[in-house]
Biopython code that builds the backbone (N, CA, C, O; Angstrom):
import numpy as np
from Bio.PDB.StructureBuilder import StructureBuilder

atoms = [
    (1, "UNK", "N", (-13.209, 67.992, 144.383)),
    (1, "UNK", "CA", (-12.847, 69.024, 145.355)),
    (1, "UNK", "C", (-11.382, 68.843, 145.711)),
    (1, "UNK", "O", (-10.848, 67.822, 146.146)),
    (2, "UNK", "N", (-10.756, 70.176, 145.412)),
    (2, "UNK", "CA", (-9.321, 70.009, 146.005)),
    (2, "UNK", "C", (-9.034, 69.899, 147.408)),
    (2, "UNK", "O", (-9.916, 70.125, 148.236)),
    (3, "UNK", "N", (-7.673, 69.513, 147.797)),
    (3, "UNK", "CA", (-7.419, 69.885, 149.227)),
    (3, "UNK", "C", (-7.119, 71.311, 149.605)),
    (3, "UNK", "O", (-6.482, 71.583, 150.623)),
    (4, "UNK", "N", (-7.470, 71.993, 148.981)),
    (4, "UNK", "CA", (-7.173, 73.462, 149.665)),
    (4, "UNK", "C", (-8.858, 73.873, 149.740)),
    (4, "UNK", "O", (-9.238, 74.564, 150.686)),
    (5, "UNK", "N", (-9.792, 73.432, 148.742)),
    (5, "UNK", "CA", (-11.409, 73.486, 148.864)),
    (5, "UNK", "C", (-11.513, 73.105, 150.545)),
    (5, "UNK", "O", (-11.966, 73.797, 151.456)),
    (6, "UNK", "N", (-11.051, 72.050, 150.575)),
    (6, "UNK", "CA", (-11.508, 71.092, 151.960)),
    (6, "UNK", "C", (-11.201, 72.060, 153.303)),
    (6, "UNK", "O", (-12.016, 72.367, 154.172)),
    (7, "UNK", "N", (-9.730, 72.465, 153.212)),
    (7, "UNK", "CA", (-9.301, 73.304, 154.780)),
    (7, "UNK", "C", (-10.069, 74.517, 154.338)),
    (7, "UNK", "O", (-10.831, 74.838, 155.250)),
    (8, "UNK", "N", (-10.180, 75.368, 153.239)),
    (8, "UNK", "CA", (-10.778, 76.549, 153.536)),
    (8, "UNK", "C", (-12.548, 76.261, 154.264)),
    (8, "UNK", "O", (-13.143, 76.977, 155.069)),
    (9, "UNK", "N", (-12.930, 75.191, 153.727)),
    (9, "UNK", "CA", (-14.567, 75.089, 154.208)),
    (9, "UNK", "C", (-14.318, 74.647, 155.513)),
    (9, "UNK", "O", (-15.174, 74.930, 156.351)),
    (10, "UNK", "N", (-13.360, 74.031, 155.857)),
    (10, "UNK", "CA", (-13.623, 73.282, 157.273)),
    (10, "UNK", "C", (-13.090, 74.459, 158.223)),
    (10, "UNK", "O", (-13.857, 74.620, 159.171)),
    (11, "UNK", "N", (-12.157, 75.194, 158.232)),
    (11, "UNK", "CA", (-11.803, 76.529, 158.962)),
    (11, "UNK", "C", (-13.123, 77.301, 158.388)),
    (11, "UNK", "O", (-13.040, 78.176, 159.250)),
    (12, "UNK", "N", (-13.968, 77.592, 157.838)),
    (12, "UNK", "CA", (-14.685, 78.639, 158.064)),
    (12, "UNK", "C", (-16.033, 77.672, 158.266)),
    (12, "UNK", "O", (-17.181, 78.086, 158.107)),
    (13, "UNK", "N", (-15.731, 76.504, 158.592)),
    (13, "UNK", "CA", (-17.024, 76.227, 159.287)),
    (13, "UNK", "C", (-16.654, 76.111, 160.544)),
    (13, "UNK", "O", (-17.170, 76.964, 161.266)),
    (14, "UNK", "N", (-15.894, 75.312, 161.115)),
    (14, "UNK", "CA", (-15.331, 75.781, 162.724)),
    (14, "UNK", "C", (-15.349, 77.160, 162.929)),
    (14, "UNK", "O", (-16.017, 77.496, 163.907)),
    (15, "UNK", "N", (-14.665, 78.316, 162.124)),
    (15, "UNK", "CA", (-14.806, 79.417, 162.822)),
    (15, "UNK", "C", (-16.535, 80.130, 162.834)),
    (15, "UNK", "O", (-16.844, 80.902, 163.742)),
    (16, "UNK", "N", (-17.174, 79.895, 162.139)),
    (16, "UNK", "CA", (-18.553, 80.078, 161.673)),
    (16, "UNK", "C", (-19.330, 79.572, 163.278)),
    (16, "UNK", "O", (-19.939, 80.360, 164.001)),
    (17, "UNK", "N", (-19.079, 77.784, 163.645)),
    (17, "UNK", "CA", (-19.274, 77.507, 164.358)),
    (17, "UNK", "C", (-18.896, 78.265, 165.908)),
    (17, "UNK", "O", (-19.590, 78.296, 166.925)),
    (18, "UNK", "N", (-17.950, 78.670, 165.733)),
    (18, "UNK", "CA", (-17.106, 78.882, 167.427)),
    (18, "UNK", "C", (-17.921, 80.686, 167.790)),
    (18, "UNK", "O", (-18.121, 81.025, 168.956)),
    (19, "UNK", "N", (-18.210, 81.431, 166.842)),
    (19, "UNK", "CA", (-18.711, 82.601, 166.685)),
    (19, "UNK", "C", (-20.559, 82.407, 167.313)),
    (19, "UNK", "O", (-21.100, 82.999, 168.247)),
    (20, "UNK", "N", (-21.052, 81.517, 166.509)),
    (20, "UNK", "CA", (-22.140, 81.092, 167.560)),
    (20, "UNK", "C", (-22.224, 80.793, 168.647)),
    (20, "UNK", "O", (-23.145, 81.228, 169.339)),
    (21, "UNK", "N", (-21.090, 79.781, 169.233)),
    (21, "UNK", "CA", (-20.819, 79.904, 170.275)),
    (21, "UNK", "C", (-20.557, 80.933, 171.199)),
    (21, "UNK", "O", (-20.762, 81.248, 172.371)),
    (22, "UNK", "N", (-20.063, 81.285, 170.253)),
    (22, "UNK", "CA", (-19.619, 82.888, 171.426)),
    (22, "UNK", "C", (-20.726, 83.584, 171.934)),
    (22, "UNK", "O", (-20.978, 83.724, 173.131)),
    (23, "UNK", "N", (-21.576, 84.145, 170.709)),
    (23, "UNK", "CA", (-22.570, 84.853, 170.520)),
    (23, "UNK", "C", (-23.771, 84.284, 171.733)),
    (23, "UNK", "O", (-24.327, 85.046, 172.524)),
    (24, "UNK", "N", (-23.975, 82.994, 171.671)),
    (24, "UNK", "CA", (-25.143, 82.432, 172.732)),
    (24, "UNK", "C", (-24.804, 82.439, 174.212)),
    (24, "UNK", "O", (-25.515, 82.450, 175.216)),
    (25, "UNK", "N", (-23.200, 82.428, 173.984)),
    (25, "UNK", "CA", (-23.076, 82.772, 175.900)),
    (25, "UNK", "C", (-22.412, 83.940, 176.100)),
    (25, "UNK", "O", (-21.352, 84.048, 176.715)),
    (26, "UNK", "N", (-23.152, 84.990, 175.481)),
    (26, "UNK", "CA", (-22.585, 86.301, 175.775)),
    (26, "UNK", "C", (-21.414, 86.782, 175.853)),
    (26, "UNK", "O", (-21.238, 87.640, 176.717)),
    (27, "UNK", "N", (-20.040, 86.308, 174.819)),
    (27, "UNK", "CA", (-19.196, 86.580, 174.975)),
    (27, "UNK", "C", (-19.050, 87.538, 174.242)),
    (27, "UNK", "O", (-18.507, 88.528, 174.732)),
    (28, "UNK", "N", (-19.508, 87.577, 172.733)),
    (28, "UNK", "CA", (-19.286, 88.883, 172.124)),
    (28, "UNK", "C", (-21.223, 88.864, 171.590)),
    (28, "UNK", "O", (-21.984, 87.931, 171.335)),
    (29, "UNK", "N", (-21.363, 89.983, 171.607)),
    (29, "UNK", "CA", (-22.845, 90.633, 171.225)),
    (29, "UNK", "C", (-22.760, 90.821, 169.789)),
    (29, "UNK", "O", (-21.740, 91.094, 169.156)),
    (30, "UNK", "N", (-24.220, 90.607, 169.226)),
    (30, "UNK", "CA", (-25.034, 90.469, 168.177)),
    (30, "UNK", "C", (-25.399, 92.120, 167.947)),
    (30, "UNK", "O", (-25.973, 92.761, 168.827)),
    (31, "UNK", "N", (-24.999, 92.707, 166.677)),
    (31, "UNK", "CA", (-25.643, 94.148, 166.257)),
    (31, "UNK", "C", (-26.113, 93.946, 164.577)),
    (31, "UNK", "O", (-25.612, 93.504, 163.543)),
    (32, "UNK", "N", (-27.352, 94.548, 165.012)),
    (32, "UNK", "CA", (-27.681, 94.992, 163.519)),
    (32, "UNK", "C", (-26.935, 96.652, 163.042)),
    (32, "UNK", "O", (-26.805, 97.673, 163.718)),
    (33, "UNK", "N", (-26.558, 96.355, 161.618)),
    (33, "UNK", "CA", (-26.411, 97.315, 160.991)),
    (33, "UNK", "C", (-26.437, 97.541, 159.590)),
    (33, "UNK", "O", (-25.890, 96.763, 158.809)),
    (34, "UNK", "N", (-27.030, 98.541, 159.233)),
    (34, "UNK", "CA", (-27.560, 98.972, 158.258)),
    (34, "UNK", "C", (-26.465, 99.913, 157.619)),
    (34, "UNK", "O", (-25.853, 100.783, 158.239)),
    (35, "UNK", "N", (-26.326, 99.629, 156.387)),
    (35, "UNK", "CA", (-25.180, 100.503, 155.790)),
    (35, "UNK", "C", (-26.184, 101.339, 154.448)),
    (35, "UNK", "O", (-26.702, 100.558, 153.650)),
    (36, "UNK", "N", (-26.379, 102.501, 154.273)),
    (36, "UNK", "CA", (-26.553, 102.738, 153.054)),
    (36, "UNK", "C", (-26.002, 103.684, 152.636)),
    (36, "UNK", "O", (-25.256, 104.369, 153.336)),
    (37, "UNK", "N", (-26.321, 103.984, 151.079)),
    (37, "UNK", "CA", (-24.757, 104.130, 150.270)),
    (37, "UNK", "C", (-25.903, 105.300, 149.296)),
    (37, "UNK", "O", (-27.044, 105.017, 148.929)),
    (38, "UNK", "N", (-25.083, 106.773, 149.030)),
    (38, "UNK", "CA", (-25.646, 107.295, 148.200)),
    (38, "UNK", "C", (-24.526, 107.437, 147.355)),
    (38, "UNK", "O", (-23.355, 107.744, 147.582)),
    (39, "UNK", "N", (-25.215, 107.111, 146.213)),
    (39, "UNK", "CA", (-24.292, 107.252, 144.902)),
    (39, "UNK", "C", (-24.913, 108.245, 143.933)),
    (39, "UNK", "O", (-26.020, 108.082, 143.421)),
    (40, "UNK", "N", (-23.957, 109.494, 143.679)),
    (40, "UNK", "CA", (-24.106, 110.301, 142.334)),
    (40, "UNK", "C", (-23.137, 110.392, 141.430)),
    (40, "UNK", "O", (-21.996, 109.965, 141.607)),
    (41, "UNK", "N", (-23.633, 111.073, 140.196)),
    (41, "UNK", "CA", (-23.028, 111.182, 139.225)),
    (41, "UNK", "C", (-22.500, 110.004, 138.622)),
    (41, "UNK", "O", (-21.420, 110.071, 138.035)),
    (42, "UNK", "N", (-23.260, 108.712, 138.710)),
    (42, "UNK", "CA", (-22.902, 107.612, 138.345)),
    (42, "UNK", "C", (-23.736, 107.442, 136.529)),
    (42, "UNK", "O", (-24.899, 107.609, 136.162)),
    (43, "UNK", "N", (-22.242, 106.972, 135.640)),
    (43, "UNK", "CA", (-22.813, 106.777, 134.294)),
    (43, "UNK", "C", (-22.288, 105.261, 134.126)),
    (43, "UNK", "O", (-21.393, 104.571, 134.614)),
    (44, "UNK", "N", (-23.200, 105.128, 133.284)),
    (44, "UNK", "CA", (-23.163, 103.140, 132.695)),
    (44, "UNK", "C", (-22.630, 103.575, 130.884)),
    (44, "UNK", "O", (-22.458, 102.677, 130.059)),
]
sb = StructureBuilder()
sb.init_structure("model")
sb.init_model(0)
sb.init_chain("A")
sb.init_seg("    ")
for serial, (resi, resn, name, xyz) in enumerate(atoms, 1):
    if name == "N":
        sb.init_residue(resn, " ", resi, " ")
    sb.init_atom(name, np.array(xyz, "f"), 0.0, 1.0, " ", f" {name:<3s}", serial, name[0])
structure = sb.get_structure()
């Protein structure tokens, strides 16, 4: 594992972490959302 592997996982696990935090003492709110997508005229 490089050192740039290491800070990207450890910043997006602190920020991963601090977002839960947030989320459990009501600082920013939890939404579900549903995205769906119609696709036509699609060829393979």
């Amino acid at each position: 594992m490089n050192n740039d592997d290491f800070w990207k996982g450890l910043f997006g696990s602190v920020g991963n972490n601090l977002a839960m935090i947030s989320a459990s003492c009501n600082v920013v709110n939890e939404y579900e959302i549903t995205i769906n997508f119609k696709i036509e005229n699609w060829e393979v």
